[in-house]
N, C-alpha and C positions, 0 to 999 in steps of 0.2 A: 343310715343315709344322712342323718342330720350332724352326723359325727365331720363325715364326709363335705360335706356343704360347708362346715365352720375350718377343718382345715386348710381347706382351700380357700378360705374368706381370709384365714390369716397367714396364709401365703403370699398373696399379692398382696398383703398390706403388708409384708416382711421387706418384700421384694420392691414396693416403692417405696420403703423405708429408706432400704440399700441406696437407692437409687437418688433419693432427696440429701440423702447425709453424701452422698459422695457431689453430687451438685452441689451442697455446701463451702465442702471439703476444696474443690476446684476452683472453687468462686472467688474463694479467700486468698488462694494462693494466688487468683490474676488481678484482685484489687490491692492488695494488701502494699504499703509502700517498698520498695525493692529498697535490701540490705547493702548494697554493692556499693562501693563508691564510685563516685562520680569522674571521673580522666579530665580531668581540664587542661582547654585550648588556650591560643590567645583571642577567641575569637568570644568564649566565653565568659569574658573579664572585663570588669570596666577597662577603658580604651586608657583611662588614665594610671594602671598599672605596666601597662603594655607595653614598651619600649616600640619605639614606629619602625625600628627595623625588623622589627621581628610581628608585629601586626598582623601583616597580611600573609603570615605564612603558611602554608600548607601542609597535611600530614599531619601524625600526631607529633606533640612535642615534647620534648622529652631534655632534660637538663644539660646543662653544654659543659665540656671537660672543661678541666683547671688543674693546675699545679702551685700549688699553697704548701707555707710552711707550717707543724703544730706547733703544740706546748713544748714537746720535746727534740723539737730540731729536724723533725722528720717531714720529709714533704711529701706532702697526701694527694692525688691524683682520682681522677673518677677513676679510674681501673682499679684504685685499691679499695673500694667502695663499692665496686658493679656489683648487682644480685643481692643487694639490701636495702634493707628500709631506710631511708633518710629523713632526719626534721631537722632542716634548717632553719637558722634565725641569723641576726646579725644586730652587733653590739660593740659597745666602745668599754674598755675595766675601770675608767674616768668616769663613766656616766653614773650622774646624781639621780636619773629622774624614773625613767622605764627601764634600765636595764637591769635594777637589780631586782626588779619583781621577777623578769622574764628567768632573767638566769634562776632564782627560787624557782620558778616553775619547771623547769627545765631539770629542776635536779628531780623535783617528781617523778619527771619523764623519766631518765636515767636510769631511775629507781624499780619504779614497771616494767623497764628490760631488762633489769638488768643481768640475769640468767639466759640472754637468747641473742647469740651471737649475730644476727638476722636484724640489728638494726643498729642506727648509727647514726652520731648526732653531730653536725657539724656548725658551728656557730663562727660568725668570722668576723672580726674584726672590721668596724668601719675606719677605724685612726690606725691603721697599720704601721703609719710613723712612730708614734708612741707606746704603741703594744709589740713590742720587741719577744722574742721566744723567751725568755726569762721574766718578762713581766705577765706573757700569757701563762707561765706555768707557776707562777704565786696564783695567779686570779684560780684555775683550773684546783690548784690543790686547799684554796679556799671554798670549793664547793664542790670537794670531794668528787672531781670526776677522773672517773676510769679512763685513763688514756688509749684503752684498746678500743673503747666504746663513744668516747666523748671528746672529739678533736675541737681544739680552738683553734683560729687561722688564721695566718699574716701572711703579708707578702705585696705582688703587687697591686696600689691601690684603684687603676684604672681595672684590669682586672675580676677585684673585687665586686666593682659597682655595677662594673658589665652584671654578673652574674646574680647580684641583687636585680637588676632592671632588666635581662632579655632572658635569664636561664629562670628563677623564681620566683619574678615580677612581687616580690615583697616590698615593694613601696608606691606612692602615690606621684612623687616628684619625678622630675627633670633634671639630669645633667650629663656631663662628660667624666665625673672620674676625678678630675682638676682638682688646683690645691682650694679652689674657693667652691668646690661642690661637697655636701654633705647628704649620707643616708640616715633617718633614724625611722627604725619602724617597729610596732611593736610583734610586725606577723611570724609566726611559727609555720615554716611551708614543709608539708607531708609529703613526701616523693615513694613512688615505689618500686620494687626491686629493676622495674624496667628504666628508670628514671624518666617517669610521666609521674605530674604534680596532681594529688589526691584530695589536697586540700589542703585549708587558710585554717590561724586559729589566732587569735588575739593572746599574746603570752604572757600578757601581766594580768587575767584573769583564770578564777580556780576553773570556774564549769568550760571556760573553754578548750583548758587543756584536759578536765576530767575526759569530755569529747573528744581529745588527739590521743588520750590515751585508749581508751576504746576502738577509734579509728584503728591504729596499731595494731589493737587485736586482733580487728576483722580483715588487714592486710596477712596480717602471718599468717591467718587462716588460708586466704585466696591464695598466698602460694603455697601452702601443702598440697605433694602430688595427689590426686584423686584417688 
């Protein structure tokens, strides 16, 4: 009888055992910070990255085409890029001060994909006058990048700025494009295969691209099929 009476004393103590550990179990999954990246709006954004025509816009947003030329004379279109990961930035082969940290980092990045066809790095030219396709493919073969993986871009310069200020919103300023308008910015902009911007990363520092490169992970991951 007493055999009887203890079994069943630690039955219900088995069974709200179960019961406490999976209320644990639950709990953590609904507080715990969500892994997912973030979709960024312009609504999102400081107003000062935000170009005013594209502000108040509605829907998600997602990158605007362009036809650019690379390192090797080939002109690169969002359709030859749709369905992959993108990290933008934008830079001059002139520039003394940020761009050759960013570009070093950038080659990191390169480096961490460089086996997965699934992402793509496209950096463009702010001085498109001066960065001619022969000068962009010295710069491109000084830092060893893969031209299947690692496009540099020229072309035109109104263009360009558009898509720094209304498609990637990678800068703080104001302008039109013009010969007396200038971008310099140091942000790395994460896009994903849908071409919706994932995230910012500062690119002349290490931990902020160790975090784009991570990022990256957890994009390849979201798009493998289920």
């Amino acid at each position: 009888m007493a055999d009887e009476r203890a079994q069943a004393l630690w039955s219900r103590v088995g069974g709200f055992a179960v019961i406490v550990g999976a209320a644990i179990i639950v709990g953590y999954y609904l507080i715990k910070p969500s892994e997912d990246l973030k979709v960024f709006h312009p609504s999102d954004l400081d107003p000062r990255l935000v170009d005013p025509a594209v502000r108040n816009a509605e829907g998600e947003h997602r990158i605007m085409d362009f036809a650019l030329v690379d390192q090797l004379g080939r002109t690169i279109t969002l359709a030859d890029v749709k369905g992959r990961i993108i990290i933008a930035d934008f830079f001059f082969t002139t520039c003394a001060t940020i761009c050759p940290k960013m570009t070093a980092q950038m080659e990191r990045v390169q480096e961490a994909s460089m086996h997965d066809d699934r992402v793509v790095i496209l950096s463009h030219s702010v001085t498109p006058e001066q960065d001619s396709v022969p000068v962009l493919a010295d710069y491109a073969a000084l830092h060893n990048a893969d031209p299947k993986r690692w496009h540099f871009l020229t072309g035109d310069r109104k263009q360009i700025y558009a898509l720094a200020r209304r498609s990637y919103f990678a800068c703080l300023d104001k302008g039109d494009g013009g010969p007396q308008d200038f971008v310099h910015t140091e942000n790395f902009v994460l896009v994903d295969p849908l071409g919706r911007i994932r995230g910012f990363y500062d690119g002349t520092k290490t931990e902020e691209v160790d975090k784009l490169i991570g990022d990256i992970g957890k994009l390849l991951t979201e798009a493998e099929p289920d």
